[in-house]
N, CA, C and O atoms as CSV, one atom per row, in Angstrom:
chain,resi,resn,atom,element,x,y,z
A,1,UNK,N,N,51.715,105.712,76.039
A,1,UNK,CA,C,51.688,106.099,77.431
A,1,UNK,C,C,50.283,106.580,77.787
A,1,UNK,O,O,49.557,107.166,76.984
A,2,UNK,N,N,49.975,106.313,78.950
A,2,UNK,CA,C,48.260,106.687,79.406
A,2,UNK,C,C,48.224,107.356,80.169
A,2,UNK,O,O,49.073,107.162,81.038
A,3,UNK,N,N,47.345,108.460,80.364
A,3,UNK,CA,C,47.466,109.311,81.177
A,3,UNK,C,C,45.996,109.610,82.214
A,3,UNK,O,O,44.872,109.746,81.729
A,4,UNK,N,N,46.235,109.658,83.391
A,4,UNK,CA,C,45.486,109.123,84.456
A,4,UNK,C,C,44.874,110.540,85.170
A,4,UNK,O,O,45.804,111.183,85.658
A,5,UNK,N,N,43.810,111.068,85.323
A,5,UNK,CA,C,43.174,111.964,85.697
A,5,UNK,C,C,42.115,111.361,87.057
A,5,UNK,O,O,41.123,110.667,86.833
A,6,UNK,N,N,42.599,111.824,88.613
A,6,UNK,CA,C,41.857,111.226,89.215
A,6,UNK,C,C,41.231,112.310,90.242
A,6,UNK,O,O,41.932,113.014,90.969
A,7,UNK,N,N,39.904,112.346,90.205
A,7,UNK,CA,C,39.082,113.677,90.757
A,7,UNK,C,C,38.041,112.816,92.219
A,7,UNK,O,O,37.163,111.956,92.293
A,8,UNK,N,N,39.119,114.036,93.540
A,8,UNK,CA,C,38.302,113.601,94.299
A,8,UNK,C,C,38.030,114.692,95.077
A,8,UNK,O,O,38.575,115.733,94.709
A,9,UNK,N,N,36.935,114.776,96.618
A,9,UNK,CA,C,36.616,115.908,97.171
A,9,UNK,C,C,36.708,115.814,98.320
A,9,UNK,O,O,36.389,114.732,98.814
A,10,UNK,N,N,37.147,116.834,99.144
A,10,UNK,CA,C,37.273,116.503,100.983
A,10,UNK,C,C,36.219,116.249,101.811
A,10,UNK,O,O,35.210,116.945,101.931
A,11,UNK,N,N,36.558,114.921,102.555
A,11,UNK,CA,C,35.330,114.693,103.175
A,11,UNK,C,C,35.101,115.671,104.720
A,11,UNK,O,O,35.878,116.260,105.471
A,12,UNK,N,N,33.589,115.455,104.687
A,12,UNK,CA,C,33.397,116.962,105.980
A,12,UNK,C,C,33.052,118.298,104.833
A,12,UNK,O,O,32.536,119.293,105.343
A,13,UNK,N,N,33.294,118.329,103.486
A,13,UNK,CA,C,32.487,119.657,103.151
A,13,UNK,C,C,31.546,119.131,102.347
A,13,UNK,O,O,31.671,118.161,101.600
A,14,UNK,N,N,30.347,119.984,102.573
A,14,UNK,CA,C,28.634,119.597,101.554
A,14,UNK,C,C,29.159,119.295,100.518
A,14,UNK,O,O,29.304,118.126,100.161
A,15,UNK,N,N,29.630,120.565,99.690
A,15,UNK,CA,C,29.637,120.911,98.291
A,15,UNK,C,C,30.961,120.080,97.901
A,15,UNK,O,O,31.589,119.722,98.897
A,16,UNK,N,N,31.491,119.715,96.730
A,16,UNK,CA,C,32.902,119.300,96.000
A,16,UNK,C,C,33.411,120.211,95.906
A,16,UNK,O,O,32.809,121.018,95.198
A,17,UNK,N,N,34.747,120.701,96.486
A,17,UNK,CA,C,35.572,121.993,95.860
A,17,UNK,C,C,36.814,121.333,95.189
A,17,UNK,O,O,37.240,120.182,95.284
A,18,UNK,N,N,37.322,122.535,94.395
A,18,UNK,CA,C,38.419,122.492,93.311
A,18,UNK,C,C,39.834,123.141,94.198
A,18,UNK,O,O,39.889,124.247,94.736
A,19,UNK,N,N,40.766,122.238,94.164
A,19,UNK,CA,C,42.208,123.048,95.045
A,19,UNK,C,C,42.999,122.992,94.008
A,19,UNK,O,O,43.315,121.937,93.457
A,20,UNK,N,N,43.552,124.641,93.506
A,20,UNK,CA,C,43.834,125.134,92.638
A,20,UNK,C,C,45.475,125.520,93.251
A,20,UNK,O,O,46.330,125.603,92.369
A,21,UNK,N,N,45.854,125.713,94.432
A,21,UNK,CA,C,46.983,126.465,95.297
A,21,UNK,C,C,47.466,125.120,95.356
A,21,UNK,O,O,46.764,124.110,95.407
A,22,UNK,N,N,49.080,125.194,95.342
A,22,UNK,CA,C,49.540,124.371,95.981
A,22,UNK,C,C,50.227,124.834,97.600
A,22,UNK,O,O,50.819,123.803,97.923
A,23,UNK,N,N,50.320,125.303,98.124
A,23,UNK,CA,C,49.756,125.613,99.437
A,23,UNK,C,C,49.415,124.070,100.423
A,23,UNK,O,O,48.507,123.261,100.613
A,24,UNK,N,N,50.322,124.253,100.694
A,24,UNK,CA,C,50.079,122.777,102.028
A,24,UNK,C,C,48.835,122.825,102.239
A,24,UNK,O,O,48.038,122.066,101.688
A,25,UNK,N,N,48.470,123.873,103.202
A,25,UNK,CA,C,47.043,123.896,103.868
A,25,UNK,C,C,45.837,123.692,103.402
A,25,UNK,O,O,44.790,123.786,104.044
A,26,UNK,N,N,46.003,123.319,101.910
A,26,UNK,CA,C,45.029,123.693,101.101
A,26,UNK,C,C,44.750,122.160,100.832
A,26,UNK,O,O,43.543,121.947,100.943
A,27,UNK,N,N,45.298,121.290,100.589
A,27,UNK,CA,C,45.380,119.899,100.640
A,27,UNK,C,C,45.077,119.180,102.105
A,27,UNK,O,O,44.089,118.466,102.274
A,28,UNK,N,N,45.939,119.426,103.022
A,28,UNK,CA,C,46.049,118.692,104.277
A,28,UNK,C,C,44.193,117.710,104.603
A,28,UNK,O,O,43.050,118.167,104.621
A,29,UNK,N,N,44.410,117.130,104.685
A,29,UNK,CA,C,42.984,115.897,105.383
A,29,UNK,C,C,42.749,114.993,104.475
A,29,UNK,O,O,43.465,114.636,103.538
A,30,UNK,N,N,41.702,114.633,104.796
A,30,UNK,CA,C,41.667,113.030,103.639
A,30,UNK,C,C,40.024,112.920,102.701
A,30,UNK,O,O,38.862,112.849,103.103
A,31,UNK,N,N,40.543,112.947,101.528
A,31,UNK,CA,C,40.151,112.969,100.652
A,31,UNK,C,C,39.686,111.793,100.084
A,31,UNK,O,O,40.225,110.687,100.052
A,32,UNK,N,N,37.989,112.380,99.378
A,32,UNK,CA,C,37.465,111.260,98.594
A,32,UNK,C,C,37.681,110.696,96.971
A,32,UNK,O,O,37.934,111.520,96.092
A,33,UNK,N,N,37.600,109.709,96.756
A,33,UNK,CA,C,37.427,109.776,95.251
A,33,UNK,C,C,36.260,109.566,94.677
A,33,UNK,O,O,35.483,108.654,94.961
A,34,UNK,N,N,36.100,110.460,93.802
A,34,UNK,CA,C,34.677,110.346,93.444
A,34,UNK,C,C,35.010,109.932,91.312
A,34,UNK,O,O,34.216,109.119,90.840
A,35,UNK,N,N,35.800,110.356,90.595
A,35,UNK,CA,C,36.332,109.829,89.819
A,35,UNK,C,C,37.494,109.702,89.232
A,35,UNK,O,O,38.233,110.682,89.321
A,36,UNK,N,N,38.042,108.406,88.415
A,36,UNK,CA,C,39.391,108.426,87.770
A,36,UNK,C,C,39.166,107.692,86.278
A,36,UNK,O,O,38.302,106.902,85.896
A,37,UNK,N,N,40.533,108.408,85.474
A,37,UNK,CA,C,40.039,108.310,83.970
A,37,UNK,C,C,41.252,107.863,83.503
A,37,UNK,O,O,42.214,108.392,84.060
A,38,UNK,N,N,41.526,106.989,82.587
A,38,UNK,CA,C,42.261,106.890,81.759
A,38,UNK,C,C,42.670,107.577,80.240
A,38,UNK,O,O,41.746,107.174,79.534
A,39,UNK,N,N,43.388,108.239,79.539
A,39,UNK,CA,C,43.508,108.565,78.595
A,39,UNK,C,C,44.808,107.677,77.291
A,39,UNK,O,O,46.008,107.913,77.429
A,40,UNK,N,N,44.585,107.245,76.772
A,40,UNK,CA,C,45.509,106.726,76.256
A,40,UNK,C,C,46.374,107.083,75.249
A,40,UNK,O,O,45.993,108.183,74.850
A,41,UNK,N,N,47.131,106.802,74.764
A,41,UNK,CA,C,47.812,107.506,73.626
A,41,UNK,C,C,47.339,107.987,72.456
A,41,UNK,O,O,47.962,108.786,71.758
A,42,UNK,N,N,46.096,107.475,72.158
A,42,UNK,CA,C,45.022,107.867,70.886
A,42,UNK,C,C,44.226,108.489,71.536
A,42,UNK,O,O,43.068,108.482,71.120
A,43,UNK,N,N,44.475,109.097,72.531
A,43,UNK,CA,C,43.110,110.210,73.168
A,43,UNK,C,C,41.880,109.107,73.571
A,43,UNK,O,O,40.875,109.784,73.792
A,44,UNK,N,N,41.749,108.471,73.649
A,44,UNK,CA,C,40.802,107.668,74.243
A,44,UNK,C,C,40.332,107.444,75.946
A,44,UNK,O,O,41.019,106.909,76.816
A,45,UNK,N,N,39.470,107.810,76.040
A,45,UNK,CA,C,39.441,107.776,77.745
A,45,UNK,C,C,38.475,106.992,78.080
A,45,UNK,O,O,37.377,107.007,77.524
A,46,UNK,N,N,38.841,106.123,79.158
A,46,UNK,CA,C,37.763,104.836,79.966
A,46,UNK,C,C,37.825,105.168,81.266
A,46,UNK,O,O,38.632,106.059,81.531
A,47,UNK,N,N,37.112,104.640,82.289
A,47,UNK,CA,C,37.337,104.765,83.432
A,47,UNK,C,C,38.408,103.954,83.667
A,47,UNK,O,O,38.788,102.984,83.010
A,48,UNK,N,N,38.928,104.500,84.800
A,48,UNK,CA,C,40.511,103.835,85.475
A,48,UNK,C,C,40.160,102.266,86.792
A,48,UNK,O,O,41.041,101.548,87.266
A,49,UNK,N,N,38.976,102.182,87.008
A,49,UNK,CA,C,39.053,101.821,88.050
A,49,UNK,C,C,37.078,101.197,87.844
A,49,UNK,O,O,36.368,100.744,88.741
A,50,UNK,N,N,36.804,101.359,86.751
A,50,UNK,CA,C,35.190,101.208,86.647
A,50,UNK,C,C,34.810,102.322,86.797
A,50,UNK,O,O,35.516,103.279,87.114
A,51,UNK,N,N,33.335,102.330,86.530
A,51,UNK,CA,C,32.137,103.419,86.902
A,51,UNK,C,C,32.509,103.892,88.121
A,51,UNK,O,O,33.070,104.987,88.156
A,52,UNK,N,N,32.265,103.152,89.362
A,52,UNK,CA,C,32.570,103.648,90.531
A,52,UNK,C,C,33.499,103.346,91.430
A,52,UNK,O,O,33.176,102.820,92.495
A,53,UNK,N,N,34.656,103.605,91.158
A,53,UNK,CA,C,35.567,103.038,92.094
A,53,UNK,C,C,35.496,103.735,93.868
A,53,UNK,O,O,35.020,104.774,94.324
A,54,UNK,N,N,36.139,102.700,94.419
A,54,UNK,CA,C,36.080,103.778,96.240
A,54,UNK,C,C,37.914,104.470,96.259
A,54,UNK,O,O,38.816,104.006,95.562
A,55,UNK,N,N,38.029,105.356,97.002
A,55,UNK,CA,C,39.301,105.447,97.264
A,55,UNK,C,C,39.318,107.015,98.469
A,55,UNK,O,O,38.640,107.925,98.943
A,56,UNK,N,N,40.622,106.397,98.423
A,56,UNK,CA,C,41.310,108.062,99.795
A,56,UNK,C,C,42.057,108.626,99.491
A,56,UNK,O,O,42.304,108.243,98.348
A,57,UNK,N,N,42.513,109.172,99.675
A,57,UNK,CA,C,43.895,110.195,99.718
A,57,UNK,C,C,43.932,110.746,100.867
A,57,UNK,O,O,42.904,111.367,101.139
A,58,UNK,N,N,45.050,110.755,101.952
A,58,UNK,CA,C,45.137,111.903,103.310
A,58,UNK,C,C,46.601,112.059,103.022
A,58,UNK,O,O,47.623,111.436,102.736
A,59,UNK,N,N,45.989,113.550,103.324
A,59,UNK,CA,C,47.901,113.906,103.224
A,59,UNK,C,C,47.738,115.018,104.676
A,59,UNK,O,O,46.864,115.809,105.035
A,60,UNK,N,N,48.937,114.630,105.184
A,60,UNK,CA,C,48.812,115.030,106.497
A,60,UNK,C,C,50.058,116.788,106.367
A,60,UNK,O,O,50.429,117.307,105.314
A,61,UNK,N,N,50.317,117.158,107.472
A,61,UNK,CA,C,50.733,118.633,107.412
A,61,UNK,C,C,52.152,118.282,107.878
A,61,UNK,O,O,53.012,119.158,107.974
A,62,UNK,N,N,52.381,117.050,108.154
A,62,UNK,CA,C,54.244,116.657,107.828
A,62,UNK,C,C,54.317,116.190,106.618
A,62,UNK,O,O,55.317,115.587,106.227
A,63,UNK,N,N,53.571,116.345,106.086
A,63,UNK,CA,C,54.114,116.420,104.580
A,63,UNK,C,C,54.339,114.739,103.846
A,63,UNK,O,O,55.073,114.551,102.876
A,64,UNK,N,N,53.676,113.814,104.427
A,64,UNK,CA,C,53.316,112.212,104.081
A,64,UNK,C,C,51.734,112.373,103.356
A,64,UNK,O,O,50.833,113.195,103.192
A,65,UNK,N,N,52.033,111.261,103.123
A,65,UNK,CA,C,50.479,111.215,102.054
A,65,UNK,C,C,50.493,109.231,101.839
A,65,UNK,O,O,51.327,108.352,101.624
A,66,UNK,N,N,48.995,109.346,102.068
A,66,UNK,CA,C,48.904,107.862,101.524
A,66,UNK,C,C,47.673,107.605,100.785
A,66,UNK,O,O,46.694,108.292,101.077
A,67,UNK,N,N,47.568,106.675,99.826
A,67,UNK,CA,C,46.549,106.778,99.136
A,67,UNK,C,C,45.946,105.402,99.047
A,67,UNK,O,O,46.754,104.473,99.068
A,68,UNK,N,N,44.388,105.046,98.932
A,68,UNK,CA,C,44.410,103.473,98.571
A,68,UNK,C,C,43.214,103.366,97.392
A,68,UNK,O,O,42.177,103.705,97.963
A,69,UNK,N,N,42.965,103.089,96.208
A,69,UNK,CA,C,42.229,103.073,95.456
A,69,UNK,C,C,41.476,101.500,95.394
A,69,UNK,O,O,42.091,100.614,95.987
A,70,UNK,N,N,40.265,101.139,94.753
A,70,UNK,CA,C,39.893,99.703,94.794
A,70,UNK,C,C,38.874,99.656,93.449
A,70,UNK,O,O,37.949,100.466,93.389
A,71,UNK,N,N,39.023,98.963,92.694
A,71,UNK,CA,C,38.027,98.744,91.312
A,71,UNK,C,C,36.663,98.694,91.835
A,71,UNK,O,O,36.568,98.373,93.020
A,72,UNK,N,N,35.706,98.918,91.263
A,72,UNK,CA,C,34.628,98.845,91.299
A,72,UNK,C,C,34.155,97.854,90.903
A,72,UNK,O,O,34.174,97.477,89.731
A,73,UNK,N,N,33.363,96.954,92.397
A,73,UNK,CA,C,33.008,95.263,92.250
A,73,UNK,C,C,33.929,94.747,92.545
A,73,UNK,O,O,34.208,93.755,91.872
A,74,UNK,N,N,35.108,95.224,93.964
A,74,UNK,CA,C,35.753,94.165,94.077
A,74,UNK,C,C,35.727,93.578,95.125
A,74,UNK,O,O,35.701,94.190,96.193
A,75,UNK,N,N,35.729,91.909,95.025
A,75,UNK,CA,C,35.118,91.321,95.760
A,75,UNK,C,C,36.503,90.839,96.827
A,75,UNK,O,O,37.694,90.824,96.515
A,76,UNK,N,N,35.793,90.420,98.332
A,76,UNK,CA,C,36.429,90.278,99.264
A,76,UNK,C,C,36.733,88.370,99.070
A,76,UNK,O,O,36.191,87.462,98.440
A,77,UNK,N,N,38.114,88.521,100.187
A,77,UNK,CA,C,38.450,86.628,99.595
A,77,UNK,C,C,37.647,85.418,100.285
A,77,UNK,O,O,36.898,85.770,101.196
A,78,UNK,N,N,37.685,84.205,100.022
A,78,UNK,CA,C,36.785,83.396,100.572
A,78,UNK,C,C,37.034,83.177,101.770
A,78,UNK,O,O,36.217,82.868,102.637
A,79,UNK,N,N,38.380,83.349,101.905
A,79,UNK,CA,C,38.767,83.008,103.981
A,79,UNK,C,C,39.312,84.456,104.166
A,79,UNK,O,O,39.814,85.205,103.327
A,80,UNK,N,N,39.063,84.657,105.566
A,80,UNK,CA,C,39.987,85.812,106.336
A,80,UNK,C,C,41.230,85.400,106.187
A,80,UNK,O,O,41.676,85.905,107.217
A,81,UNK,N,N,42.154,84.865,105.696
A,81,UNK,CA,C,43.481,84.811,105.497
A,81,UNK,C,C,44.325,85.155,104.276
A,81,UNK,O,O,44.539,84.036,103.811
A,82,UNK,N,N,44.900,85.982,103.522
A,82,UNK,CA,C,45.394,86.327,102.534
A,82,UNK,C,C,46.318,85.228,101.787
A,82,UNK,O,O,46.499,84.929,100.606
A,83,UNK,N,N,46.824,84.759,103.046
A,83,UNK,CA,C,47.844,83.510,102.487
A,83,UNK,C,C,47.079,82.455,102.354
A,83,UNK,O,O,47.615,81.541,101.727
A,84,UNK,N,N,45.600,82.189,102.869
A,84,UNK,CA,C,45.672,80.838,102.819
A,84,UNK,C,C,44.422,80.666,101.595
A,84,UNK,O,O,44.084,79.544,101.220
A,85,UNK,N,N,43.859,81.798,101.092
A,85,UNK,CA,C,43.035,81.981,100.003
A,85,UNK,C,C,43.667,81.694,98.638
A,85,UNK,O,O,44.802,82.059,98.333
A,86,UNK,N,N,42.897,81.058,97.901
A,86,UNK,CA,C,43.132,80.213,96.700
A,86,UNK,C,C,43.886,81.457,95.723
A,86,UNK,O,O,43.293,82.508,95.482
A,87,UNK,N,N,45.131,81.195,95.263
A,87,UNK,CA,C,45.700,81.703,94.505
A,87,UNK,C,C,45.621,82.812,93.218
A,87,UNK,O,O,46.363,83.653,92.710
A,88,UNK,N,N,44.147,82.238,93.001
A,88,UNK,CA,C,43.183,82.957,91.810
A,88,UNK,C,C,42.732,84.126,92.643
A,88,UNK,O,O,43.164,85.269,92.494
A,89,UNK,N,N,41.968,83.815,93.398
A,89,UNK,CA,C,41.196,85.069,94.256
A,89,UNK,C,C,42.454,85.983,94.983
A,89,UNK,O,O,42.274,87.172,95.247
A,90,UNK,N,N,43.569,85.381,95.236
A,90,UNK,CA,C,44.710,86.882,95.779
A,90,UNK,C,C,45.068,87.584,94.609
A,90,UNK,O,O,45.563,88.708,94.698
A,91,UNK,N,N,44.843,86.966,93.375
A,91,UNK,CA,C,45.375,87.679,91.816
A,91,UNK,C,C,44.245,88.212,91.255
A,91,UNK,O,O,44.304,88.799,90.175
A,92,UNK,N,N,43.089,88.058,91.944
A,92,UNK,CA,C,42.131,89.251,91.472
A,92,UNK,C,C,42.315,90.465,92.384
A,92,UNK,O,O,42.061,91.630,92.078
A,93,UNK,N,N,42.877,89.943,93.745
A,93,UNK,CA,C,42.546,91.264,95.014
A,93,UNK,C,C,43.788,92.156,94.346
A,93,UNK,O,O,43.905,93.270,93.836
A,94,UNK,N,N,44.422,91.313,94.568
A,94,UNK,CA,C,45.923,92.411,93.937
A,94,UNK,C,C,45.861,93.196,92.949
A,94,UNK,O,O,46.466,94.267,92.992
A,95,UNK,N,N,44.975,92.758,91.644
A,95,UNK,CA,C,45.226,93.502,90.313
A,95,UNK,C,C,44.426,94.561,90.612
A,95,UNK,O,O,44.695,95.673,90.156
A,96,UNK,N,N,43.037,94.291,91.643
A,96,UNK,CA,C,42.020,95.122,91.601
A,96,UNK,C,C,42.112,96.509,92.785
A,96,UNK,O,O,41.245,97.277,93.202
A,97,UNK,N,N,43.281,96.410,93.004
A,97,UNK,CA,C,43.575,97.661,93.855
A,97,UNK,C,C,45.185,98.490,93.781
A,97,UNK,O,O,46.083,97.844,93.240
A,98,UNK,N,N,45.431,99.515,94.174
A,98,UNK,CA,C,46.382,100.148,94.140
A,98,UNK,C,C,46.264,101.341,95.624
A,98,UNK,O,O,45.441,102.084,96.158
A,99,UNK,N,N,47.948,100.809,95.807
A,99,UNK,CA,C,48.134,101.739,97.848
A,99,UNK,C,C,49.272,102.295,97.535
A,99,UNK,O,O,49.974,101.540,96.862
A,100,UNK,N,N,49.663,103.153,97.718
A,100,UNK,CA,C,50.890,103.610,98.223
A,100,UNK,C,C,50.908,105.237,99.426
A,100,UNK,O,O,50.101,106.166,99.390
A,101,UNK,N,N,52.007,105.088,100.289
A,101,UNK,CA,C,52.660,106.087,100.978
A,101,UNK,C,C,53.526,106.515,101.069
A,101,UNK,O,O,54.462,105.720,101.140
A,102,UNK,N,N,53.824,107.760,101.125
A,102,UNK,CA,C,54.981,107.917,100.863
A,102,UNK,C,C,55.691,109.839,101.495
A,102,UNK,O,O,55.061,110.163,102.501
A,103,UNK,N,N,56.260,110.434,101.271
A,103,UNK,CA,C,56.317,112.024,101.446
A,103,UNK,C,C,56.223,112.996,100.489
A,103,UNK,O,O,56.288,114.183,100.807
């Protein structure tokens, strides 16, 4: 089993802070990622996503949250159409990102 450590900071403040409270208020807005790690069952850790992956997190004060992460180097498809782009290139977009929302 691997275990996933992902460190990011609110955008709008200079400095990176640490939110230690779980405290709604303390979370609420949308958040950067600045890194994520893999650990694996032999203690081994790689990046999750490459050197630099992009990503968000907003979690709003009704209590939803959505997140979208993207590998680092990932490339956009050859047509503006998802469906009509060559099969290979939607199975790189897909593997190379992760979304979810939820409460």
């Amino acid at each position: 089993m691997s275990k996933w450590i992902i460190t990011m900071v609110f955008i709008g403040v200079a400095s990176p802070i640490t939110v230690f409270a779980q405290s709604k208020d303390t979370v609420v807005g949308t958040w950067k990622l600045v890194t994520a790690t893999q650990t694996d069952s032999k203690g081994e850790t790689k990046p999750a996503f490459g050197v630099k992956p992009t990503g968000f997190v907003t979690y709003t004060a009704e209590g939803r949250m959505m997140v979208i992460i993207t590998t680092e180097g990932r490339k956009p498809l050859s047509v503006n159409d998802c469906i009509a782009a060559p099969a290979t290139e939607r199975a790189e977009a897909f593997a190379t990102m992760v979304a979810y929302a939820g409460r």
